[in-house]
TORKOL-4160 file (C-alpha; in steps of 0.2 Angstrom, whole numbers, padded with zeros to 4 digits, m for minus):
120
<pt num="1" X="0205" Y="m0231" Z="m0181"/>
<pt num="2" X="0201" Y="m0214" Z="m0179"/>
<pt num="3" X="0211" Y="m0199" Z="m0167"/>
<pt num="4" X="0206" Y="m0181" Z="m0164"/>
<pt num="5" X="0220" Y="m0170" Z="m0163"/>
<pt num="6" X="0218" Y="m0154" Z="m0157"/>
<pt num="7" X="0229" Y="m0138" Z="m0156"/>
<pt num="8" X="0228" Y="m0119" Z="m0154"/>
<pt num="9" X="0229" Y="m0118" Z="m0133"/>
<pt num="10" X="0243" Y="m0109" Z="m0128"/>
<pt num="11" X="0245" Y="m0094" Z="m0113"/>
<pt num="12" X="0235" Y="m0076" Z="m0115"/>
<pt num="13" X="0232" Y="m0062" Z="m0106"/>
<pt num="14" X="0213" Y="m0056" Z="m0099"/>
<pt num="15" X="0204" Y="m0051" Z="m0115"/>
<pt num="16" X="0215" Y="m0059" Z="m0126"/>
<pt num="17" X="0208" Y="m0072" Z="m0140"/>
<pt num="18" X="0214" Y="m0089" Z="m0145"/>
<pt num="19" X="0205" Y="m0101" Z="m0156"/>
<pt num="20" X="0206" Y="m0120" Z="m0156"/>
<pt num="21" X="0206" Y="m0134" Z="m0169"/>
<pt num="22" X="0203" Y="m0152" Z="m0170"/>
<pt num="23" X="0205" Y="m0161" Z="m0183"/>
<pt num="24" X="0197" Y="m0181" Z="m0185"/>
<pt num="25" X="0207" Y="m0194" Z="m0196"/>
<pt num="26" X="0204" Y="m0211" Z="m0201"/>
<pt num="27" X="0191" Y="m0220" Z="m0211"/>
<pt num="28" X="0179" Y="m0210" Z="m0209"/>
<pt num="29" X="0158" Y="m0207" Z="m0218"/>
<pt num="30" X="0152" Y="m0192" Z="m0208"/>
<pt num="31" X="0153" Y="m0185" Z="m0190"/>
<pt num="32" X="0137" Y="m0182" Z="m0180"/>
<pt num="33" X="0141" Y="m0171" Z="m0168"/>
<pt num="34" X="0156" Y="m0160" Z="m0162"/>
<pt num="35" X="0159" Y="m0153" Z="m0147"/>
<pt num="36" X="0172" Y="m0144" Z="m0135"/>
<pt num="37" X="0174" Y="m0148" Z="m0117"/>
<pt num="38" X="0186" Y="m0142" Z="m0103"/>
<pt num="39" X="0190" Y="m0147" Z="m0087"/>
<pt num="40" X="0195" Y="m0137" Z="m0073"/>
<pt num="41" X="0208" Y="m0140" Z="m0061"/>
<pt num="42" X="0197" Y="m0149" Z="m0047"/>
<pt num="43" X="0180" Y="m0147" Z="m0057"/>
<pt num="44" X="0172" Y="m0160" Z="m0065"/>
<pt num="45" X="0172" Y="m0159" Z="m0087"/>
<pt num="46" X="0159" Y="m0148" Z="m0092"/>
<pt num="47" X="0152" Y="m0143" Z="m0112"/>
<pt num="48" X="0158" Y="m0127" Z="m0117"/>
<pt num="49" X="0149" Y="m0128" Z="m0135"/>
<pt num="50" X="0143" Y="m0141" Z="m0145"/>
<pt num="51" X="0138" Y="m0139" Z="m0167"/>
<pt num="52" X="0127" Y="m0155" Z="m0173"/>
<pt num="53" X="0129" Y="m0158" Z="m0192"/>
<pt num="54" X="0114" Y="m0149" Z="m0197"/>
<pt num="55" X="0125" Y="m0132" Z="m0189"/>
<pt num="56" X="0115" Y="m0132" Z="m0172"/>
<pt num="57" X="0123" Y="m0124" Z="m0162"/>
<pt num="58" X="0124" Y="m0122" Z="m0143"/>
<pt num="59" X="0137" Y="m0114" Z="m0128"/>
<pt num="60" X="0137" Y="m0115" Z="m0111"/>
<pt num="61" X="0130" Y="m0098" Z="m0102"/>
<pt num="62" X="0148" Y="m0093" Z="m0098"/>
<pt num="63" X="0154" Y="m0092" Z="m0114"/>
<pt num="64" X="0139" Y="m0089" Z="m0125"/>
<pt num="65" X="0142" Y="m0072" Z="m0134"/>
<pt num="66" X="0163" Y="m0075" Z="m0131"/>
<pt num="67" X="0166" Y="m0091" Z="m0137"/>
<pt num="68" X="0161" Y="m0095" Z="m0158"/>
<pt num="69" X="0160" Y="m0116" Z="m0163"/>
<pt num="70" X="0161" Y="m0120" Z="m0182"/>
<pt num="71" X="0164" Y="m0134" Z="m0194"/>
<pt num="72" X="0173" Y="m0139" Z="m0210"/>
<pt num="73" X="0165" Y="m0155" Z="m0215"/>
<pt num="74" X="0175" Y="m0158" Z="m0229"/>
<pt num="75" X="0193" Y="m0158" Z="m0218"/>
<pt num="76" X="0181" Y="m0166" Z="m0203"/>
<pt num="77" X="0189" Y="m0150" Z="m0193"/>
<pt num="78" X="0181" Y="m0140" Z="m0180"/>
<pt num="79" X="0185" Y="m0123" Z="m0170"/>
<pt num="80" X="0183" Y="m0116" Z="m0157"/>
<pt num="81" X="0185" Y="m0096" Z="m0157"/>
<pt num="82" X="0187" Y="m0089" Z="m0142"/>
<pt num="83" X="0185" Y="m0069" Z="m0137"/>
<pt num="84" X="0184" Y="m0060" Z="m0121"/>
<pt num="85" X="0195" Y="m0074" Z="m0112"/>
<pt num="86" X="0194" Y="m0073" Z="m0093"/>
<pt num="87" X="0204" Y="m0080" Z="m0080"/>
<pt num="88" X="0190" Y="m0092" Z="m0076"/>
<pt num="89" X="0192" Y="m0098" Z="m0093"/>
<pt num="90" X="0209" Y="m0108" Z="m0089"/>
<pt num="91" X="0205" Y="m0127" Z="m0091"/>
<pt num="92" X="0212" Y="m0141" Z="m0101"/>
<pt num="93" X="0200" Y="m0141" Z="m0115"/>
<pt num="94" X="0195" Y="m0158" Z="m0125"/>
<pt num="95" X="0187" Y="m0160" Z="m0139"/>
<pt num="96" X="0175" Y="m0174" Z="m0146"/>
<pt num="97" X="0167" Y="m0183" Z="m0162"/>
<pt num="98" X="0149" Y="m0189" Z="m0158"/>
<pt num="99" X="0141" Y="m0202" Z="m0169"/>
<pt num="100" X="0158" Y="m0206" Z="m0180"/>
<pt num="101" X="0152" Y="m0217" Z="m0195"/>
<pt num="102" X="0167" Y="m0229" Z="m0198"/>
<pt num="103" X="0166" Y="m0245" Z="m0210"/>
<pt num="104" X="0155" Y="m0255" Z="m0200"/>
<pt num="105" X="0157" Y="m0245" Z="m0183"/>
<pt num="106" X="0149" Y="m0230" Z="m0176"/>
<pt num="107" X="0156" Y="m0224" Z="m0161"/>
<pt num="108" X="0163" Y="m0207" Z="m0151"/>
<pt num="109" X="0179" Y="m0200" Z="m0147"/>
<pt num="110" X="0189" Y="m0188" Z="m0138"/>
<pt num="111" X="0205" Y="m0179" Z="m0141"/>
<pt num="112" X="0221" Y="m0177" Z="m0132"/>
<pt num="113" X="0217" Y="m0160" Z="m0124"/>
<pt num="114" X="0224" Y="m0144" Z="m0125"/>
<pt num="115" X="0229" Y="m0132" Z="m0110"/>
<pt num="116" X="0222" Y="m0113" Z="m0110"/>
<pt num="117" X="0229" Y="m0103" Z="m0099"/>
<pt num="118" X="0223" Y="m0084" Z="m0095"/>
<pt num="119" X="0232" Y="m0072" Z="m0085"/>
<pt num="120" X="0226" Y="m0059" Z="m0075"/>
C-alpha cells in the first residue's frame, strides 16, 4: 500500500518562505508524476505545480517565479519551495503521486494535506 505524507506547512507572515515535503512509501518501482495542489476555503482544488519524471516542470500563473517544485527519486520525496508568500496563498495544500508503479498495480494518490497559512 502506498501513503504520501506531507509536512512543512505551518503559519507565515507576507513575504515569508516555507517549503513543503512529501514523501511516498510502500512498494514502490517508480513515480510518474508529482504534483502540489491546494484548496481554498470555498474554492475548488486547483494545481499549484506539477514535475513529470523526466524534470518537466510547470506552475500555475500565480506562483510561477515564487513557488520552486523538485524531486529526490531515490527517497520518492518531492518539494515544494515556496517564496514571496502572499495572503492569497493560504490553502490546505495536497500533494500527489501520478502513475505509482506498485507490484502489479499502477495507480494515483493523494496525501493528507497540509495547512499554510499567511498573514498580513
Amino acid at each position: 500500500q502506498v501513503q504520501l505524507v506531507e509536512s512543512g506547512g505551518g503559519l507565515v507572515q507576507a513575504g515569508g518562505s516555507l517549503r513543503l515535503s512529501c514523501a511516498a512509501s510502500g512498494r514502490i518501482f517508480s513515480i510518474n508524476g508529482m504534483g502540489w495542489y491546494r484548496q481554498a476555503p470555498g474554492k475548488q482544488r486547483e494545481l499549484v505545480a506539477g514535475i513529470t519524471s523526466g524534470v518537466i516542470t510547470n506552475y500555475a500563473d500565480s506562483v510561477k517565479g515564487r513557488f520552486t517544485i523538485s524531486r529526490d527519486n531515490a527517497k520518492n520525496t518531492w518539494y515544494l519551495q515556496m517564496n514571496s508568500l502572499k495572503p492569497e496563498d493560504t490553502a490546505v495544500y495536497y500533494c500527489r503521486a501520478q502513475g505509482v508503479v506498485t507490484p502489479g498495480l499502477q495507480d494515483n494518490y493523494w496525501g493528507q494535506g497540509t495547512q499554510v497559512t499567511v498573514s498580513s
